[in-house]
C-alpha positions as a Python dict, from the first residue, in 0.01 Angstrom:
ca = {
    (1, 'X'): (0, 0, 0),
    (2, 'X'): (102, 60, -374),
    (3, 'X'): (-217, -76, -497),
    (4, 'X'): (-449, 158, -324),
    (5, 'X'): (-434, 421, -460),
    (6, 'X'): (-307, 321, -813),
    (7, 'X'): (-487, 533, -1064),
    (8, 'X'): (-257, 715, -1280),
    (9, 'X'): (-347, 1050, -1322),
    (10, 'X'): (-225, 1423, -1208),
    (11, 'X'): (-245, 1513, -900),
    (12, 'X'): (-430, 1839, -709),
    (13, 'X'): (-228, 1952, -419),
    (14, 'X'): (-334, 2234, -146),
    (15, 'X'): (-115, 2554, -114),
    (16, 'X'): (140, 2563, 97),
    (17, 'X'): (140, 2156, 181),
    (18, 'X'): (456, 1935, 77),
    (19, 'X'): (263, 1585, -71),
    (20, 'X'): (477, 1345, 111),
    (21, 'X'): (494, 1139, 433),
    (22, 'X'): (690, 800, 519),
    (23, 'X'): (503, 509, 630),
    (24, 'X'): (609, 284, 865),
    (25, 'X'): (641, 26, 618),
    (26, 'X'): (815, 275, 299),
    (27, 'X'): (601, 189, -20),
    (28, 'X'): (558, 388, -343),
    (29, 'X'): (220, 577, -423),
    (30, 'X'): (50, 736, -710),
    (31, 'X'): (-265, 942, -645),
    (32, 'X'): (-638, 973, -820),
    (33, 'X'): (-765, 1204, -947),
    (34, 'X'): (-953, 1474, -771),
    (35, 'X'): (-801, 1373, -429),
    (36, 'X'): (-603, 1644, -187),
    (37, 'X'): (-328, 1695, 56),
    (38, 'X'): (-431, 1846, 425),
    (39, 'X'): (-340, 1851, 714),
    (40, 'X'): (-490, 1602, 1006),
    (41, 'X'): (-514, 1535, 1383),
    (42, 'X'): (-666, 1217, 1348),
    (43, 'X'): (-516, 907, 1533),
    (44, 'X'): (-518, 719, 1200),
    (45, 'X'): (-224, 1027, 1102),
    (46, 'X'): (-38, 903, 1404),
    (47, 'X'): (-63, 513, 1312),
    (48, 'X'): (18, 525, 1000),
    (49, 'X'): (262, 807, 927),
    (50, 'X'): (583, 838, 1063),
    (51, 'X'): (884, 1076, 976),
    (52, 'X'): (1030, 1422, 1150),
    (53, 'X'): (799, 1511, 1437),
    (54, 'X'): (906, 1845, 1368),
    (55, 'X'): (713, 1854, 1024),
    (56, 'X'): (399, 1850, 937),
    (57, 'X'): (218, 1514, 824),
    (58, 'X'): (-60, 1501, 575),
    (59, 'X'): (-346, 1203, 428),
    (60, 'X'): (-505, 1164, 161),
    (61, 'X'): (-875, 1256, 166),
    (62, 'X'): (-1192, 1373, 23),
    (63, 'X'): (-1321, 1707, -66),
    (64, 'X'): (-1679, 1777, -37),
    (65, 'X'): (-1714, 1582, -382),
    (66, 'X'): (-1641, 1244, -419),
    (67, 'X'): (-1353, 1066, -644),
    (68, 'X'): (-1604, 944, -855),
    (69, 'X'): (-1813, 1240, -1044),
    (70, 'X'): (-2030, 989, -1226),
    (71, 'X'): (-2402, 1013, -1177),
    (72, 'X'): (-2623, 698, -1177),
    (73, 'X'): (-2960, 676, -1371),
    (74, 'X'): (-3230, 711, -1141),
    (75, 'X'): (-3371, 366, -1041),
    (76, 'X'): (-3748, 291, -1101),
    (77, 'X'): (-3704, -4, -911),
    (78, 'X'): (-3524, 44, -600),
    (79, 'X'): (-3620, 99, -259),
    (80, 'X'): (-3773, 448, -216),
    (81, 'X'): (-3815, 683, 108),
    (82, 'X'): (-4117, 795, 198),
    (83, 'X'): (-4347, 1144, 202),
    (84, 'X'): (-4241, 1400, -52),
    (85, 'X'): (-3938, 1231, -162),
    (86, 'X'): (-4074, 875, -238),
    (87, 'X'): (-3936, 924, -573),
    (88, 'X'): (-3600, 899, -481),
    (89, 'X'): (-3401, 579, -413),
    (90, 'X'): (-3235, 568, -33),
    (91, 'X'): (-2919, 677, -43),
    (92, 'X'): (-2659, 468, 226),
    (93, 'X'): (-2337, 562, 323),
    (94, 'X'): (-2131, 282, 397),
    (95, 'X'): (-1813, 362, 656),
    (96, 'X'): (-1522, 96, 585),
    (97, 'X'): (-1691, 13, 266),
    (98, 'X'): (-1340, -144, 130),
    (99, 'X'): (-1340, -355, 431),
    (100, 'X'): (-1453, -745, 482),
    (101, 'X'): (-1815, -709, 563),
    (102, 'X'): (-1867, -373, 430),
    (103, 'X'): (-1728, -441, 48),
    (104, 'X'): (-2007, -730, 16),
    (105, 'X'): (-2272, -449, 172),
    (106, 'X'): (-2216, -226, -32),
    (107, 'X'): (-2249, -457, -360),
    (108, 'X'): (-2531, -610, -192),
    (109, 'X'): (-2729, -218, -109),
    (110, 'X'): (-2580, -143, -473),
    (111, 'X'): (-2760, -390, -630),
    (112, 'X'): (-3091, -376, -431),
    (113, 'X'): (-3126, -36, -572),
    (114, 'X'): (-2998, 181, -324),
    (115, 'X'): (-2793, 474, -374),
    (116, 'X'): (-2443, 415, -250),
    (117, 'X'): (-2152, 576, -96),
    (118, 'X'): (-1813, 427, -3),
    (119, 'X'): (-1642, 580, 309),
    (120, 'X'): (-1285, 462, 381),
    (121, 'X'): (-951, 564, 499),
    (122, 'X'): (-792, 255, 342),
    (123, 'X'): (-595, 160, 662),
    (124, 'X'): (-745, -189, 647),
    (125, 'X'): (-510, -263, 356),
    (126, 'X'): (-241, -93, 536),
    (127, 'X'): (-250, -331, 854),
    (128, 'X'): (-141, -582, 606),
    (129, 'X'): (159, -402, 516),
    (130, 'X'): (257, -321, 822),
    (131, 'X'): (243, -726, 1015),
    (132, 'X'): (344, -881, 662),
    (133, 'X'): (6, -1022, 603),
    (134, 'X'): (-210, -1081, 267),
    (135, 'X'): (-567, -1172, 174),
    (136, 'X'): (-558, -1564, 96),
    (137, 'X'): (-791, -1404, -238),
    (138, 'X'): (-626, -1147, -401),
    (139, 'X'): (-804, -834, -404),
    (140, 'X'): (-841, -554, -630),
    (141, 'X'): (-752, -155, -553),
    (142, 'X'): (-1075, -2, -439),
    (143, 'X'): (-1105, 227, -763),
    (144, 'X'): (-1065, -98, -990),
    (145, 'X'): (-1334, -268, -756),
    (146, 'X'): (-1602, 26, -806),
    (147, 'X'): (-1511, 85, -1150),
    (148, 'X'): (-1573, -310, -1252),
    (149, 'X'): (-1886, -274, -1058),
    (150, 'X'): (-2016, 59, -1281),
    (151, 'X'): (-1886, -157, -1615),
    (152, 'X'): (-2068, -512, -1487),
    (153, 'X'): (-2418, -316, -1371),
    (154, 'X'): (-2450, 26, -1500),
    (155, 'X'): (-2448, 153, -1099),
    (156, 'X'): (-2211, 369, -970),
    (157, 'X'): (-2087, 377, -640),
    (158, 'X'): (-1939, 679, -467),
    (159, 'X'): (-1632, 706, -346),
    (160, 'X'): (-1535, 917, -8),
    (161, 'X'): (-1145, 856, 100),
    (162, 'X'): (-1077, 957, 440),
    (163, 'X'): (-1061, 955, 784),
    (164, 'X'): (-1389, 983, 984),
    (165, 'X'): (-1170, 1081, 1294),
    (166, 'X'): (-1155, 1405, 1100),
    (167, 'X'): (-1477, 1548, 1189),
    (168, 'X'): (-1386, 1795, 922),
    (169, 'X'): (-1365, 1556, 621),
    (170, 'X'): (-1700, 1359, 775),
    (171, 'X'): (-1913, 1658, 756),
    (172, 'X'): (-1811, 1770, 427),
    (173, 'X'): (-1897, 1420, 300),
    (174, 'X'): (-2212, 1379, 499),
    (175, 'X'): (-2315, 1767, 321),
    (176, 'X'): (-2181, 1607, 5),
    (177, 'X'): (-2391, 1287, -20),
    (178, 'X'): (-2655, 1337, 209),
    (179, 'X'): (-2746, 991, 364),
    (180, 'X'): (-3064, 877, 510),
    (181, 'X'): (-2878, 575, 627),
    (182, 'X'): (-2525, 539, 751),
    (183, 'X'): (-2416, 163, 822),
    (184, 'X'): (-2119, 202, 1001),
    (185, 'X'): (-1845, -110, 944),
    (186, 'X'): (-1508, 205, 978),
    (187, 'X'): (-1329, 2, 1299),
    (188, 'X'): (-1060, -180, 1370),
    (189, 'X'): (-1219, -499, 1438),
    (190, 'X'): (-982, -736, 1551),
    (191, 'X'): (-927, -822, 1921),
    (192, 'X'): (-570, -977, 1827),
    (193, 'X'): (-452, -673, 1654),
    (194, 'X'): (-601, -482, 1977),
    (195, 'X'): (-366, -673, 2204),
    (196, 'X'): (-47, -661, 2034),
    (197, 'X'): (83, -358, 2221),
    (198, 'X'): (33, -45, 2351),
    (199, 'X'): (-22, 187, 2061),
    (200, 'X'): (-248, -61, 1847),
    (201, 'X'): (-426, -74, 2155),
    (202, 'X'): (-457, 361, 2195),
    (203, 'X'): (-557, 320, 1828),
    (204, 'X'): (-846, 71, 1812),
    (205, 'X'): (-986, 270, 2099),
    (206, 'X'): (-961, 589, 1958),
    (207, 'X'): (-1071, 538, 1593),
    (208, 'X'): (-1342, 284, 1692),
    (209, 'X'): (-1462, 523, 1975),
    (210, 'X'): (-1423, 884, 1855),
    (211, 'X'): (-1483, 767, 1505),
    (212, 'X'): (-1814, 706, 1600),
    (213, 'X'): (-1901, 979, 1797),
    (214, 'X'): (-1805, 1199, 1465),
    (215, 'X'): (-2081, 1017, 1326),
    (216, 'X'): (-2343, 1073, 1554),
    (217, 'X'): (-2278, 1427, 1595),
    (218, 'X'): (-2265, 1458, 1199),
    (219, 'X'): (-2570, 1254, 1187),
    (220, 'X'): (-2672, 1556, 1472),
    (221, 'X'): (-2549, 1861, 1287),
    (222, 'X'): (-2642, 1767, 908),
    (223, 'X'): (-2947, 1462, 883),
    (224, 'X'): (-3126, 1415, 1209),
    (225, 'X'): (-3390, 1158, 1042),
    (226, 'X'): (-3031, 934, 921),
    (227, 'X'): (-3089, 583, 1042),
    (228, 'X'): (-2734, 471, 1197),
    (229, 'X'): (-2676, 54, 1162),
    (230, 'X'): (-2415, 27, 1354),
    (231, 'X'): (-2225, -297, 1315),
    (232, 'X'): (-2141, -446, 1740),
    (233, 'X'): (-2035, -767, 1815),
    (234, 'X'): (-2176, -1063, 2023),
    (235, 'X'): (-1861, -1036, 2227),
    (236, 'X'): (-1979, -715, 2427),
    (237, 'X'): (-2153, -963, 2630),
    (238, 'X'): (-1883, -1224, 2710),
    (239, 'X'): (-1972, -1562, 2832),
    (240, 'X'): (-2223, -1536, 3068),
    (241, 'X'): (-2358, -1859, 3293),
    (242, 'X'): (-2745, -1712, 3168),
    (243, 'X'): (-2930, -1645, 2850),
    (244, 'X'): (-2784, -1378, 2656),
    (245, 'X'): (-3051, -1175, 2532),
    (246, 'X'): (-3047, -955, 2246),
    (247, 'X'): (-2946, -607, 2386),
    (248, 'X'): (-3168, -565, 2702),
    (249, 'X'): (-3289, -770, 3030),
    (250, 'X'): (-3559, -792, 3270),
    (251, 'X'): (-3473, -769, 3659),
    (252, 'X'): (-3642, -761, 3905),
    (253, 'X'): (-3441, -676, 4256),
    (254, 'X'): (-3581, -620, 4597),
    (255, 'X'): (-3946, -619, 4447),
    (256, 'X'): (-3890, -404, 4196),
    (257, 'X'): (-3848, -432, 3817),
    (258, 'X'): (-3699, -278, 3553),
    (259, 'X'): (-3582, -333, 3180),
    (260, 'X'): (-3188, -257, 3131),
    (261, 'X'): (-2949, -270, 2886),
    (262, 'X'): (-2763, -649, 2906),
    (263, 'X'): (-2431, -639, 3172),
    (264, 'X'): (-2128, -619, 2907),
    (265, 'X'): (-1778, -802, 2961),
    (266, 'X'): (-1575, -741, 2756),
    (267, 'X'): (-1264, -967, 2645),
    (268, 'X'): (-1057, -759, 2469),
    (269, 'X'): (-951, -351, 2426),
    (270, 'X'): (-1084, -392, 2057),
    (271, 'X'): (-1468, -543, 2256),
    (272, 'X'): (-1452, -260, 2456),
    (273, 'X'): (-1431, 22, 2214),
    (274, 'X'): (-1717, -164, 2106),
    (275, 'X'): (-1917, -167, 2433),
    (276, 'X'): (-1795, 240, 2487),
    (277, 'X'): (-1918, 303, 2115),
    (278, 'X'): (-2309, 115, 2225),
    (279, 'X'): (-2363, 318, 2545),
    (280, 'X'): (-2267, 623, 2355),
    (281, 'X'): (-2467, 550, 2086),
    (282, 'X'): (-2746, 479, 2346),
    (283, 'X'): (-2693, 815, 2524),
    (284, 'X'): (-2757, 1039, 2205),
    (285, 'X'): (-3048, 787, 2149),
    (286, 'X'): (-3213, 909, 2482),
    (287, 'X'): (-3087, 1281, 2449),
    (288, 'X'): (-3087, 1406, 2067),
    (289, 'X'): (-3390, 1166, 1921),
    (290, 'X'): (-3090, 962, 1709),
    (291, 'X'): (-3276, 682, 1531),
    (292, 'X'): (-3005, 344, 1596),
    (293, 'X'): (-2991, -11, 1524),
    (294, 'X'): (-2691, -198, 1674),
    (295, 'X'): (-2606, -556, 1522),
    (296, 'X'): (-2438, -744, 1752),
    (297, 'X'): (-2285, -935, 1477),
    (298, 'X'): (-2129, -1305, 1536),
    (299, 'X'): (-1801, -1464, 1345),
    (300, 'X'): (-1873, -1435, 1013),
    (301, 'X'): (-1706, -1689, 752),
    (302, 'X'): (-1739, -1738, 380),
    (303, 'X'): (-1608, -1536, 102),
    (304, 'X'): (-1841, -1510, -131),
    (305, 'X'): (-2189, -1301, -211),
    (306, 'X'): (-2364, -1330, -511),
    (307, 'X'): (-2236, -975, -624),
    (308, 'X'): (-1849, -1067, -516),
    (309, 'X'): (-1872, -1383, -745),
    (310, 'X'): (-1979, -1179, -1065),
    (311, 'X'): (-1582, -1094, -1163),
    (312, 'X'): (-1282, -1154, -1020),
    (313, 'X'): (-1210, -771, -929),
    (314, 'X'): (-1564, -788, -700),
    (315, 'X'): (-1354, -1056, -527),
    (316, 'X'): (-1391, -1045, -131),
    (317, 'X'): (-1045, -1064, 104),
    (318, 'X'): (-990, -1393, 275),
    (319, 'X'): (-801, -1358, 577),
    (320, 'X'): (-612, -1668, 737),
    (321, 'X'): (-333, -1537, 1011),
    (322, 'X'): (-382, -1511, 1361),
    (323, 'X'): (-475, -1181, 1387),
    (324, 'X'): (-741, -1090, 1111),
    (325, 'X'): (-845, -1485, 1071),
    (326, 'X'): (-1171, -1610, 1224),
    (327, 'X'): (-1210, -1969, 1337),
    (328, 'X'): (-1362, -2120, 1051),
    (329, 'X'): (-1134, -1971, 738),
    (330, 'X'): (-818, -2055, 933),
    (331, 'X'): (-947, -2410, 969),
    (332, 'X'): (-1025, -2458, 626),
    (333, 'X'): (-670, -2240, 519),
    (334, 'X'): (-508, -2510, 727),
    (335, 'X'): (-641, -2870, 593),
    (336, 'X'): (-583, -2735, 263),
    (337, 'X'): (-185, -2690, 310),
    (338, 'X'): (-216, -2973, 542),
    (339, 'X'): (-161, -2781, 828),
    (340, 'X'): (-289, -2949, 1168),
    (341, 'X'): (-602, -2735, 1254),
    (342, 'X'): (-459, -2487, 1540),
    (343, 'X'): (-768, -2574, 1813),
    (344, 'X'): (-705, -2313, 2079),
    (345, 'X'): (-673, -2494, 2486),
    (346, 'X'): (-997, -2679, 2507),
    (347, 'X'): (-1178, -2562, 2234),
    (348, 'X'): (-1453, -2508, 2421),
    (349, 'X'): (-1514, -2184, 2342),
    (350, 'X'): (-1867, -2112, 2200),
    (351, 'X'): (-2031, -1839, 2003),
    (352, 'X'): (-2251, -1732, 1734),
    (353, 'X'): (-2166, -1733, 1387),
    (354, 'X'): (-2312, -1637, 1021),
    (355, 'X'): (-2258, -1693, 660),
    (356, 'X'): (-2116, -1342, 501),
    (357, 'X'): (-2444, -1392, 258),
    (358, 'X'): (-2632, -1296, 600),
    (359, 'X'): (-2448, -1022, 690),
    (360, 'X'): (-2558, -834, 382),
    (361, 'X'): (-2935, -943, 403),
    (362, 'X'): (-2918, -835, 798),
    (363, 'X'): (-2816, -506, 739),
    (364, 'X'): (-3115, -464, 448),
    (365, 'X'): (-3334, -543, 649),
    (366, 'X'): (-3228, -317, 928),
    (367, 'X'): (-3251, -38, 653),
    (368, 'X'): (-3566, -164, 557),
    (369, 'X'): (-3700, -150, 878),
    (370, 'X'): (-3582, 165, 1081),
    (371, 'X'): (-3554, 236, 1419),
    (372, 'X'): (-3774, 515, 1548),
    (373, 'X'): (-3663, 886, 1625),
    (374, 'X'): (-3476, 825, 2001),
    (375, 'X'): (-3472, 398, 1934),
    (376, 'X'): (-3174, 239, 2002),
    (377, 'X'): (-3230, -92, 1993),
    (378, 'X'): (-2988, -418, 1946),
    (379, 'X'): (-3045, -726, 1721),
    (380, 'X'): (-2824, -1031, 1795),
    (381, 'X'): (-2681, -1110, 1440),
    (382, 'X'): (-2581, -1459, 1412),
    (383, 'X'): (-2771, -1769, 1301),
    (384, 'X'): (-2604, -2081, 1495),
    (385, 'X'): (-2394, -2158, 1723),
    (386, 'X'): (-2044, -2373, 1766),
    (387, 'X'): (-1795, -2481, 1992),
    (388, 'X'): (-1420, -2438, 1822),
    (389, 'X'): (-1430, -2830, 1856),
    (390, 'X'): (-1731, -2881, 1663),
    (391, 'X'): (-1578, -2660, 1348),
    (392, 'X'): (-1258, -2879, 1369),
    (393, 'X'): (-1468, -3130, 1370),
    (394, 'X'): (-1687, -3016, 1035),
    (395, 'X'): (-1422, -2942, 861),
    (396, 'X'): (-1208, -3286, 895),
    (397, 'X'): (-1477, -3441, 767),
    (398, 'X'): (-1564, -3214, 425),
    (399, 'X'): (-1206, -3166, 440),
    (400, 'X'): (-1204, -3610, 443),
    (401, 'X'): (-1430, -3614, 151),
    (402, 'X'): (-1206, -3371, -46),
    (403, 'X'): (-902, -3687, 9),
    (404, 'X'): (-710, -3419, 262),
    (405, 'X'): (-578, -3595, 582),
    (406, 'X'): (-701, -3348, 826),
    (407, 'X'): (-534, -3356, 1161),
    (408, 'X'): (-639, -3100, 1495),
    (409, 'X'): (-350, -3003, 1716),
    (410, 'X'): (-412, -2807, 2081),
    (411, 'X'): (-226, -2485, 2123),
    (412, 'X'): (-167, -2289, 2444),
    (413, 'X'): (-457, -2047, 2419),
    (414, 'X'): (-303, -1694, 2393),
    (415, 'X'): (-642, -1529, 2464),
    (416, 'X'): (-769, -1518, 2809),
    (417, 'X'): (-1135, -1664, 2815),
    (418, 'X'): (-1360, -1940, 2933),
    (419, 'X'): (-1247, -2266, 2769),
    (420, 'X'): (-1537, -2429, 2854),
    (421, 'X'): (-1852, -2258, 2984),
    (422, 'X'): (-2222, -2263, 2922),
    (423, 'X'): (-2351, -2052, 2618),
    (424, 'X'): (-2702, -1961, 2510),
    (425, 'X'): (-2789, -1640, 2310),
    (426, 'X'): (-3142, -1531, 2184),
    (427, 'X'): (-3141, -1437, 1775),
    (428, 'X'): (-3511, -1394, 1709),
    (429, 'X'): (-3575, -1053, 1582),
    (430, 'X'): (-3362, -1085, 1266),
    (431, 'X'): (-3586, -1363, 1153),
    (432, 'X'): (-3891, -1180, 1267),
    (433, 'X'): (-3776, -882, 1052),
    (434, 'X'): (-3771, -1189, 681),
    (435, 'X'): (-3400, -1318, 732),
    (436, 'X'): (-3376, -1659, 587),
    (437, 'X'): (-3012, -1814, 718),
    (438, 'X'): (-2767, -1958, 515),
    (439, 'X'): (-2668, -2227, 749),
    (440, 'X'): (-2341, -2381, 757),
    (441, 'X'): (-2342, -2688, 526),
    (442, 'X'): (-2157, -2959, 374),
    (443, 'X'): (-2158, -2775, 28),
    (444, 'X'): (-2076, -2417, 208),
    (445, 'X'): (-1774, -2612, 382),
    (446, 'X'): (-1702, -2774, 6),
    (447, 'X'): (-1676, -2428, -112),
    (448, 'X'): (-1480, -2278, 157),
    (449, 'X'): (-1220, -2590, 100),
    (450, 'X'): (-1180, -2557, -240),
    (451, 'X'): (-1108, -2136, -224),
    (452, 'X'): (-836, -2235, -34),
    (453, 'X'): (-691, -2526, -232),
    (454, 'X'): (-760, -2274, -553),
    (455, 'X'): (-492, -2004, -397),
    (456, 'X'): (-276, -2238, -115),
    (457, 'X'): (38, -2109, -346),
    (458, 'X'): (-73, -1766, -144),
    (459, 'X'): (-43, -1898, 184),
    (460, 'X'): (228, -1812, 431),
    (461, 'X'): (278, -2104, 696),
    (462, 'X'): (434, -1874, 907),
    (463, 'X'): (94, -1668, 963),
    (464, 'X'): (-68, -1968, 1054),
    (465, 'X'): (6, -2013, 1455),
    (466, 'X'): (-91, -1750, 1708),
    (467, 'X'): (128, -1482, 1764),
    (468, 'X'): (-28, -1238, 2019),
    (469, 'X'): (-75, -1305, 2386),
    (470, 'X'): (-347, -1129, 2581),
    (471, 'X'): (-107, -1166, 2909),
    (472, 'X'): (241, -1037, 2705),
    (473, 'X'): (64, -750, 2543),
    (474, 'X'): (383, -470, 2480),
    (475, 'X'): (450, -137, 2560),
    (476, 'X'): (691, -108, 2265),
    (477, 'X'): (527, -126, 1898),
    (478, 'X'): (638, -443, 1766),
    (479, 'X'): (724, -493, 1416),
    (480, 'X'): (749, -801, 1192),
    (481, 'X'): (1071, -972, 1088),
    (482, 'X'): (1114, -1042, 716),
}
């Protein structure tokens, strides 16, 4: 965790509080400026800190100003807000804006001509540390990231380090920056990293769940007309043997009929903080006037965006290993070091998937196009769908034209799922709203390919096979041997 926070400068502590804590996994760290020490409850405190439970254990975070202090030049151009204020550029908070999806959103907003606003805790990065992991593409700190995007473009993005689990810290940023849209990407998203044991399990539920109710009731307390986009996944809704539809359903039983929201099953603690975090988000919907849009977002491969691709510090994180890797990057990770392509059981397994470059252009048009005061409504946010055998199958044969011999292996599945099983799921009302799909091609699987031939030095076989069981999930936190 060195690298987060790696600006050299002095360093503001609060009265009274001692400015250390060990981590689980002891690195060295060197603060930014305008950053201080206080105390917190949240459950991200209790992940990532460990030490004398007698003592008291403080993060770094955010006053009610952000690390940067720079002021961007009011855009002509940009997308405006309506009424009295249709001068002003829309500004967008963007929660686990160092993450994944949410770096390339926040270039993407950036860029559009939105005013933006980076919320993050950092523990992404930490994760890493902790299981022995590393972006196949190395990635810049997150100050060296916004500060090549200010020197590149002339924007600025701010800069909010903390936890959102401290409702304390969220408010004072929401008062800071005032949003009129939130797009909320601040969860522990992976199911693997869910089921490992018992307390990664407590945590994903916890952050992902309470971390969004802080939202809503800051969105509540401090900008009732904020528009939340709330990132979901397609696996709230499991595998069922009907359409899936894109948030709601039509019944009719015993004569009578009625709209509801789509039956959820879940495969995973991590999908279920997800399904608790879309009926909550429904409820304050119905009962404070919230405005919501929740993208139930596919598997999303690729690395680069037009803005990532401009330097080499804008560069997106690549993950690979069994726990943060998605189907499609560990495939391609895998030909490259001529590793046979790790096709869980029967490969079967179907769902919905989307080039990162959609991601972005999904969420602006979500922001674009706002719910309405008390909407909560659900786009499905993928643009095709694959079987795990039809990838393996794409990428032996770029992976052919590229002269790799690209063999597929079966692994005992470690998940516990449908290997085979009928799959259907509607997708229309992202494409109603102007999305044009970047659909997976020969040249996007070229690309892919050659990313990781470019960095296989970086690769570490031993990440490569699955290492977490659904059915031998552990009560004791595991750790990873050197």
């Amino acid at each position: 965790m060195a690298h987060l926070l790696s600006t050299s400068s002095s360093l503001k502590i609060s009265p009274g509080h001692k400015p250390y804590c060990q981590l689980l996994n002891p690195v060295q760290i060197s603060f930014p400026t305008s950053l201080t020490f206080q105390t917190s409850k949240s459950a991200f405190k209790r992940l990532v800190f460990q030490g004398d439970s007698r003592g008291k254990c403080f993060k770094v975070q955010a006053t009610a100003v952000p690390v940067s202090q720079e002021v961007s030049a009011k855009s002509n151009s940009g997308p405006h807000q309506s009424s009295n204020e249709s001068s002003k550029p829309q500004r967008v908070m963007v929660v686990g804006g160092d993450g994944y999806c949410g770096w390339a959103t926040a270039l993407h907003l950036s860029k559009k001509g939105y005013e933006v606003a980076i919320v993050d805790n950092l523990v992404r990065r930490l994760f890493d540390h902790q299981l022995g992991l590393d972006s196949l593409t190395p990635i810049s700190s997150i100050h060296n990231r916004i500060r090549c995007w200010k020197d590149i473009t002339g924007k600025t993005i701010e800069l909010y380090i903390g936890d959102i689990c401290d409702f304390e810290f969220l408010s004072d940023t929401f008062k800071s920056f005032e949003p009129d849209a939130v797009v909320h990407f601040g969860e522990q998203r992976s199911a693997p990293y869910s089921m490992i044991d018992r307390s990664r399990a407590v945590f994903t539920q916890q952050n992902n769940v309470i971390g969004t109710l802080n939202v809503l009731f800051a969105i509540k307390e401090y900008r009732e007309q904020c528009h939340l986009v709330k990132l979901g996944t397609m696996g709230e809704y499991g595998t069922p043997n009907i359409d899936i539809e894109e948030g709601y359903i039509t019944i009719t039983h015993n004569g009578r009929t009625d709209t509801l929201p789509y039956p959820k099953q879940a495969s995973s603690f991590y999908h279920l903080s997800k399904v608790h975090d879309s009926h909550n988000i429904a409820f304050t919907c119905k009962a404070w006037g919230i405005r919501a849009t929740d993208l139930n977002q596919g598997v999303v491969y690729g690395v680069r965006t037009d803005e990532t691709s401009m330097h080499a510090e804008l560069c997106n994180r690549f993950d690979y290993d069994g726990v943060f890797g998605t189907a499609l990057n560990r495939f391609c990770v895998q030909a490259a070091v001529g590793h046979p392509l790790t096709v869980y059981g029967k490969g079967g397994q179907t769902r919905g998937y989307l080039d990162i470059r959609d991601t972005v252009q999904c969420v602006e048009l979500a922001i674009a196009n706002p719910a309405q005061p008390g909407e909560f409504r659900v786009f499905n946010q993928f643009t095709e769908q694959f079987s795990v055998n039809q990838l393996a199958a794409l990428v032996t044969k770029a992976g052919g034209k590229l002269g790799l011999d690209v063999q597929t292996i079966s692994v005992p599945n470690p998940r516990v799922e449908a290997e085979e099983h009928y799959y259907n799921a509607k997708h229309t009302k992202l494409i109603e709203l102007g999305l044009k799909p970047h659909l997976l091609s020969d040249s996007l699987l070229d690309s892919l390919l050659n990313v990781a031939i470019k960095f296989k030095d970086r690769v570490d076989e031993k990440q490569i096979m699955p290492s977490v069981s659904w059915r031998k999930i552990g009560v004791k936190p595991k750790t990873v041997k050197a």
